[in-house]
MARTILUM-776108 format. One line per field, with one value per atom (N, C-alpha, C): x, y, z; residue number from 0; atom name. Coordinates in nm, 3 decimals. Each point is the difference from the previous one (the first is absolute). Last residue first. Layout:
BEGIN
u X,... $
v Y,... $
w Z,... $
seq NUM,... $
atom CA,... $
END
This chain:
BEGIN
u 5.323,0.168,-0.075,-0.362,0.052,0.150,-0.268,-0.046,0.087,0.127,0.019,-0.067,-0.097,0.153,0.028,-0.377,-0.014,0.149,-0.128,-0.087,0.045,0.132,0.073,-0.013,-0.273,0.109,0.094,-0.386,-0.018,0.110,0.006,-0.006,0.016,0.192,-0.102,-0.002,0.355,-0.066,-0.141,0.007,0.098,0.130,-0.379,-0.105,0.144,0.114,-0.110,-0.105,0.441,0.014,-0.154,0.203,-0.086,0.014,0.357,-0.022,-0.144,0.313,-0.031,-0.058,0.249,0.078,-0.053,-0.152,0.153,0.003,-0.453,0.038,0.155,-0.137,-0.023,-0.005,0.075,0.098,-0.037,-0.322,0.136,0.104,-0.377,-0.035,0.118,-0.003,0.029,-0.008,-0.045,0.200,-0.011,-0.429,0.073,0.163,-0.325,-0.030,0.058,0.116,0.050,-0.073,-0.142,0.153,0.057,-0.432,0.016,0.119,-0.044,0.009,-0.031,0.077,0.145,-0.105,-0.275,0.141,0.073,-0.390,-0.011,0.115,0.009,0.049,-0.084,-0.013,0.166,0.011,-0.423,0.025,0.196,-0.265,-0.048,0.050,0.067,0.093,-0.064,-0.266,0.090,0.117,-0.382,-0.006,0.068,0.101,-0.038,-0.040,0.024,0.100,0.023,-0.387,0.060,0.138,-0.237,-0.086,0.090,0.208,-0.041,-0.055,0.229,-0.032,-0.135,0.442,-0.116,-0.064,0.367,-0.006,-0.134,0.322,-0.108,-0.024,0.489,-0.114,-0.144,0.596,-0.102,-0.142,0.470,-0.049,-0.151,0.554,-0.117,-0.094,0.463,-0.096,-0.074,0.509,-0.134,-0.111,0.642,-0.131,-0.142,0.332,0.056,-0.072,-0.199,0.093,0.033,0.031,-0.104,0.078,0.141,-0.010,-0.111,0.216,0.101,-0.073,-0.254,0.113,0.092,-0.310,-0.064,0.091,0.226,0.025,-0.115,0.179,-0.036,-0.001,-0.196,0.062,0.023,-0.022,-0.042,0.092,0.086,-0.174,-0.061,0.472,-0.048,-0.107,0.258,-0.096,-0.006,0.132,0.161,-0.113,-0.278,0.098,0.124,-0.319,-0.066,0.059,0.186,-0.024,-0.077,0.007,0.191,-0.057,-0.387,0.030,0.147,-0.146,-0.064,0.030,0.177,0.046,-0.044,-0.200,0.162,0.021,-0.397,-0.022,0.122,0.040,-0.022,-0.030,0.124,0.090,-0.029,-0.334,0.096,0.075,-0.251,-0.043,0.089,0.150,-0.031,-0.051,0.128,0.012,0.030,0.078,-0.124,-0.046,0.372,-0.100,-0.140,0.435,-0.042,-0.120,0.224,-0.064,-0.095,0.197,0.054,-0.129,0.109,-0.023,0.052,-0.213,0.068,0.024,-0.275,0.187,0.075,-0.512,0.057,0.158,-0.197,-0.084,0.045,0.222,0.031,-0.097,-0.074,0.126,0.051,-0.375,-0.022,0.109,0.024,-0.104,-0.018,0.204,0.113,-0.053,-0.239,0.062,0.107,-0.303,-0.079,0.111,0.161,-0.043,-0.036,0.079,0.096,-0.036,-0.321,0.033,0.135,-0.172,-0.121,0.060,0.251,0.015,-0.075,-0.055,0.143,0.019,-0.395,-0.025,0.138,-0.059,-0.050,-0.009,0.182,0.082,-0.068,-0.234,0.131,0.108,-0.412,-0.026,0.149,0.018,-0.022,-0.008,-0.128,0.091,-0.051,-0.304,0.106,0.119,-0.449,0.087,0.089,-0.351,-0.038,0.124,-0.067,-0.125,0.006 $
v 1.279,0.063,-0.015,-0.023,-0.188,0.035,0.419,-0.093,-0.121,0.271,0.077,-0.126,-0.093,-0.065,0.102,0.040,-0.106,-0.038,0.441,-0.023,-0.160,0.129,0.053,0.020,-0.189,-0.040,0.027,0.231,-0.141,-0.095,0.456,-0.007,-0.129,0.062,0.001,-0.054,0.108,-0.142,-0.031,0.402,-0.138,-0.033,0.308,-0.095,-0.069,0.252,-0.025,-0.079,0.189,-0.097,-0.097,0.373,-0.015,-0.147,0.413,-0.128,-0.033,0.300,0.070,-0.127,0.037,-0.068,0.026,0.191,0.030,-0.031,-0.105,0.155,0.029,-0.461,0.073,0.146,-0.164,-0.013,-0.037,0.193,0.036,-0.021,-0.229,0.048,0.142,-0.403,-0.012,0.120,0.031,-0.023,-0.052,0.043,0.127,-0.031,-0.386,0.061,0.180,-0.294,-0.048,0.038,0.124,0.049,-0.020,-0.168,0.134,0.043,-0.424,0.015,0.139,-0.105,-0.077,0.065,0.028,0.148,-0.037,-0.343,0.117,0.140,-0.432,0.017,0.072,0.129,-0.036,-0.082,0.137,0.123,-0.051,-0.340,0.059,0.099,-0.252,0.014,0.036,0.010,0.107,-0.019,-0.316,0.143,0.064,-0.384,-0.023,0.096,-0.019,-0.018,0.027,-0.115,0.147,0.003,-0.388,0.128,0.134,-0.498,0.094,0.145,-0.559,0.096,0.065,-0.350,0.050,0.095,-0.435,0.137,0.068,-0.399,0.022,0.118,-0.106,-0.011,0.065,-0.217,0.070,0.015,0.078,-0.017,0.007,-0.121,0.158,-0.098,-0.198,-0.024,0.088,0.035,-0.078,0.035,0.022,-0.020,0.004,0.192,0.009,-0.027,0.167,-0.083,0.055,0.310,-0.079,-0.080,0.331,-0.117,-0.068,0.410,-0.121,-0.120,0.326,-0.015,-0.130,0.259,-0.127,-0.043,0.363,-0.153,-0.090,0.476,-0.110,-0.144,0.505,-0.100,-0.112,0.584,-0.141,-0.092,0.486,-0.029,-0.200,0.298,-0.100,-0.069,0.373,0.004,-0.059,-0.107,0.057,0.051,-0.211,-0.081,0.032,0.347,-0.103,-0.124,0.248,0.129,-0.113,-0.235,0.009,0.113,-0.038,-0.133,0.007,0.381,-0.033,-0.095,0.045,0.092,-0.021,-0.252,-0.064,0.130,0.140,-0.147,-0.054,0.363,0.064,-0.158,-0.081,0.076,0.061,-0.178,-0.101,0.032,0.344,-0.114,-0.104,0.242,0.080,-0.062,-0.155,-0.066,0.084,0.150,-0.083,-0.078,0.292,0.096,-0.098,-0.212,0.039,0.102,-0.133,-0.126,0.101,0.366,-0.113,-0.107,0.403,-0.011,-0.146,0.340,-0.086,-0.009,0.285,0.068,-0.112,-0.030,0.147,0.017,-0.409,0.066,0.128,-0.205,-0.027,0.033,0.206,0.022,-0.058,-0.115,0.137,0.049,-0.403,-0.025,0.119,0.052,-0.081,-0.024,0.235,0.033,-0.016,-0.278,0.088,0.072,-0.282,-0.058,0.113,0.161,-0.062,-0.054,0.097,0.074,0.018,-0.397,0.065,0.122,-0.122,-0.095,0.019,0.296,-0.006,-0.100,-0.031,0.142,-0.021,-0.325,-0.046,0.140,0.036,-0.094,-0.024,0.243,0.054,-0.075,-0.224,0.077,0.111,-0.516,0.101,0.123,-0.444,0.089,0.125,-0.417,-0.066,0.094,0.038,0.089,-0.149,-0.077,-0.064,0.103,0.026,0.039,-0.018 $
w -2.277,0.070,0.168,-0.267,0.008,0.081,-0.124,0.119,0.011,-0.306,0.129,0.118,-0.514,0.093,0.165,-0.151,-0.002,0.012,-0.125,0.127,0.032,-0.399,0.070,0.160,-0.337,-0.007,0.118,-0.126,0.064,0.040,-0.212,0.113,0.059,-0.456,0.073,0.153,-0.356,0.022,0.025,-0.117,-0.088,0.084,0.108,-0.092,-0.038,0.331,0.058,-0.130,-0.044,0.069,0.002,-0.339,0.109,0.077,-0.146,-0.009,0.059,0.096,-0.123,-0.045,0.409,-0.135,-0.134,0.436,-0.008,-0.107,0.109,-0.091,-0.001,0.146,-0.153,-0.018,0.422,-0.096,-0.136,0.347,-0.031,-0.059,0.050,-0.119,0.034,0.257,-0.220,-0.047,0.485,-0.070,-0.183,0.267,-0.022,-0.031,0.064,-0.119,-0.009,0.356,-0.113,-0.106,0.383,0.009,-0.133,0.119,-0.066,0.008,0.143,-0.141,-0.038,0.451,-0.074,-0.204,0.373,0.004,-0.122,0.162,-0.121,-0.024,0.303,-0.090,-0.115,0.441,0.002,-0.126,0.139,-0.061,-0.032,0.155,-0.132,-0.056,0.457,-0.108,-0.074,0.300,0.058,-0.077,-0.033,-0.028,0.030,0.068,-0.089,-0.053,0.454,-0.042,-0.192,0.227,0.028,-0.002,-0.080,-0.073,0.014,0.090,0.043,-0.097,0.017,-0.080,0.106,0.050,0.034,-0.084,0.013,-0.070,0.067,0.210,-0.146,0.001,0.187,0.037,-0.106,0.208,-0.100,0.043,0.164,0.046,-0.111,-0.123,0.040,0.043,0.018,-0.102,0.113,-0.008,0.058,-0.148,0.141,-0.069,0.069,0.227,-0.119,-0.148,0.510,-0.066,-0.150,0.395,-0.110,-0.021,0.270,0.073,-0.113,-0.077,0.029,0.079,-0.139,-0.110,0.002,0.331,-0.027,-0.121,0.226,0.067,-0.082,-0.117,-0.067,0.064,0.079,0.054,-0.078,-0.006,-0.098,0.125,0.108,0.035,-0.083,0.084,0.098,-0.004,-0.263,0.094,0.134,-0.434,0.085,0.120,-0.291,0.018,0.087,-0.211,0.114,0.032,-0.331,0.105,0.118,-0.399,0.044,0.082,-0.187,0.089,0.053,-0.296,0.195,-0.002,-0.432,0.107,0.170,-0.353,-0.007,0.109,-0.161,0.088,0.066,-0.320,0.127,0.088,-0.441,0.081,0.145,-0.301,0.047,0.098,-0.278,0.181,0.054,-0.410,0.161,0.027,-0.395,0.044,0.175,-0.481,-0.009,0.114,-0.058,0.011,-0.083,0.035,0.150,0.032,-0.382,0.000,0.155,-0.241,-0.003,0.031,0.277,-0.118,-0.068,0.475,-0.084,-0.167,0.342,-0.014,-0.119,0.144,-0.058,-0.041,0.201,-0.068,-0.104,0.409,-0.089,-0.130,0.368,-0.052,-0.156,0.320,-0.091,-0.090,0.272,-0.138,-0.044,0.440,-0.144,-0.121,0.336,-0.043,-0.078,0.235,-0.078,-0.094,0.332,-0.121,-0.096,0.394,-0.044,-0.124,0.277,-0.028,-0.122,0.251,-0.118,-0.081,0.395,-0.059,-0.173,0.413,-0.055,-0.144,0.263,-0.100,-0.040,0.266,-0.090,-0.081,0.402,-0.075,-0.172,0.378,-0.051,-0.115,0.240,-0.076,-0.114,0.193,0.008,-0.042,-0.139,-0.005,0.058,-0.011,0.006,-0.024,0.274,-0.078,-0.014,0.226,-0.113,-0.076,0.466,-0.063,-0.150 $
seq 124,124,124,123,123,123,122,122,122,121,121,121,120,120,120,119,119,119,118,118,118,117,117,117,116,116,116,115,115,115,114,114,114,113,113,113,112,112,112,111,111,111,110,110,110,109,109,109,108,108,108,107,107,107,106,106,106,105,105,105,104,104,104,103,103,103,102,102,102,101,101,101,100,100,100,99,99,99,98,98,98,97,97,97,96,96,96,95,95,95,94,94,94,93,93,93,92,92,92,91,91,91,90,90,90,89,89,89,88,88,88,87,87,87,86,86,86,85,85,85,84,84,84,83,83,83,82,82,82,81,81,81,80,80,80,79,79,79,78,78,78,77,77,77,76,76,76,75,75,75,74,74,74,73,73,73,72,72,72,71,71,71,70,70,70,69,69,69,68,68,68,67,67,67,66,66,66,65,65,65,64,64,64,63,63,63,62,62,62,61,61,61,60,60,60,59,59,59,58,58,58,57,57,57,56,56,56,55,55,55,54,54,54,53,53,53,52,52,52,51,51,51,50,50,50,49,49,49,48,48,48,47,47,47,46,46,46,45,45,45,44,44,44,43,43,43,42,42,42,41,41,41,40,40,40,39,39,39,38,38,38,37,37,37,36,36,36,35,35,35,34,34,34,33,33,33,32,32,32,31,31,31,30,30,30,29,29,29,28,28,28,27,27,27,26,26,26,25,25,25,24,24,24,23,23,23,22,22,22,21,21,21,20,20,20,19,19,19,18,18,18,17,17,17,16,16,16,15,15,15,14,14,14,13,13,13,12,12,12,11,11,11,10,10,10,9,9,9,8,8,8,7,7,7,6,6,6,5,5,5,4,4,4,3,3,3,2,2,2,1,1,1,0,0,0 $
atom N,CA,C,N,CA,C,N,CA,C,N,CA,C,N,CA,C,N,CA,C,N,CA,C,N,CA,C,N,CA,C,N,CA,C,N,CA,C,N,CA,C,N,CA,C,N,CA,C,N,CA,C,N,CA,C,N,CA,C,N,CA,C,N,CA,C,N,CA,C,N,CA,C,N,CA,C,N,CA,C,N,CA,C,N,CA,C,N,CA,C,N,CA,C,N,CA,C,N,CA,C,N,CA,C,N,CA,C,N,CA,C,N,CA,C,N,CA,C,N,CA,C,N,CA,C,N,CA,C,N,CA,C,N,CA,C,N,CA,C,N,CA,C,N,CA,C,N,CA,C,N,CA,C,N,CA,C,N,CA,C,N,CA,C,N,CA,C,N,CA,C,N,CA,C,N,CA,C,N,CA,C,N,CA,C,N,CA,C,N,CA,C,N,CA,C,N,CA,C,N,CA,C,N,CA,C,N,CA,C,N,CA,C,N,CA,C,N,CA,C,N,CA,C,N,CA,C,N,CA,C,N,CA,C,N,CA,C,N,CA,C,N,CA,C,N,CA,C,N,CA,C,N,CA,C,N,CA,C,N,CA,C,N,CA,C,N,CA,C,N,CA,C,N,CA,C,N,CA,C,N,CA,C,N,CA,C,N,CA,C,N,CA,C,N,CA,C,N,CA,C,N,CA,C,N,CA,C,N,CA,C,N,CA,C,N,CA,C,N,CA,C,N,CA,C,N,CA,C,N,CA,C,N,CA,C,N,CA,C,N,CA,C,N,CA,C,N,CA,C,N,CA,C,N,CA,C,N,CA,C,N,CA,C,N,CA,C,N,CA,C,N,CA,C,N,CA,C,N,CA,C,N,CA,C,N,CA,C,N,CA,C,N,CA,C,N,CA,C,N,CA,C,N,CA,C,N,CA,C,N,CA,C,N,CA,C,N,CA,C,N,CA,C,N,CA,C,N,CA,C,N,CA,C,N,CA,C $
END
């Protein structure tokens, strides 16, 4: 019926993760207290690997080289609307980290360089 994990397995597994990203979150320090999701992602897959649950047979059976399957581009209304809000996040995000890290550094960010700027390399990064 379309389960690709079973249920038990998949709470163990989620669960697991969850709690390594919490961990590392809070307990770490260092490079490593930049870098909880990772850690929890890196955690469930090695928990779902001793598992049993990852197959790497299409792994081994790819080729080595190929060329992707190409194809023309379509453009959809609704689609098209349902990223808007995915890229209006990215820049109010980015107008609260300036104007947080102008109040850390005591600095205005937001007229020097200026926003625009700063909106513009975020975007081009």
């Amino acid at each position: 019926s379309g389960v690709l994990v079973a249920y038990d397995k998949a709470i163990i597994v989620s669960m697991f993760a969850l709690l390594v990203t919490l961990l590392m979150a809070v307990f770490s320090k260092g490079i490593f207290r930049l870098i909880p999701i990772l850690s929890g992602v890196v955690a469930g897959y090695g928990l779902a690997f001793v598992m049993g649950l990852v197959d790497l047979s299409p792994v081994t059976q790819a080729a080595w080289i190929s060329m992707p399957a190409f194809t023309a581009p379509e453009f959809h209304w609704q689609a098209i609307l349902f990223m808007i809000p995915v890229a209006i996040a990215p820049a109010i995000e980015h107008l609260g980290d300036m104007v947080a890290i102008s109040q850390v550094t005591g600095k205005n960010y937001l007229k020097k360089p200026g926003l625009h700027r700063t909106l513009l390399g975020d975007g081009l990064a």
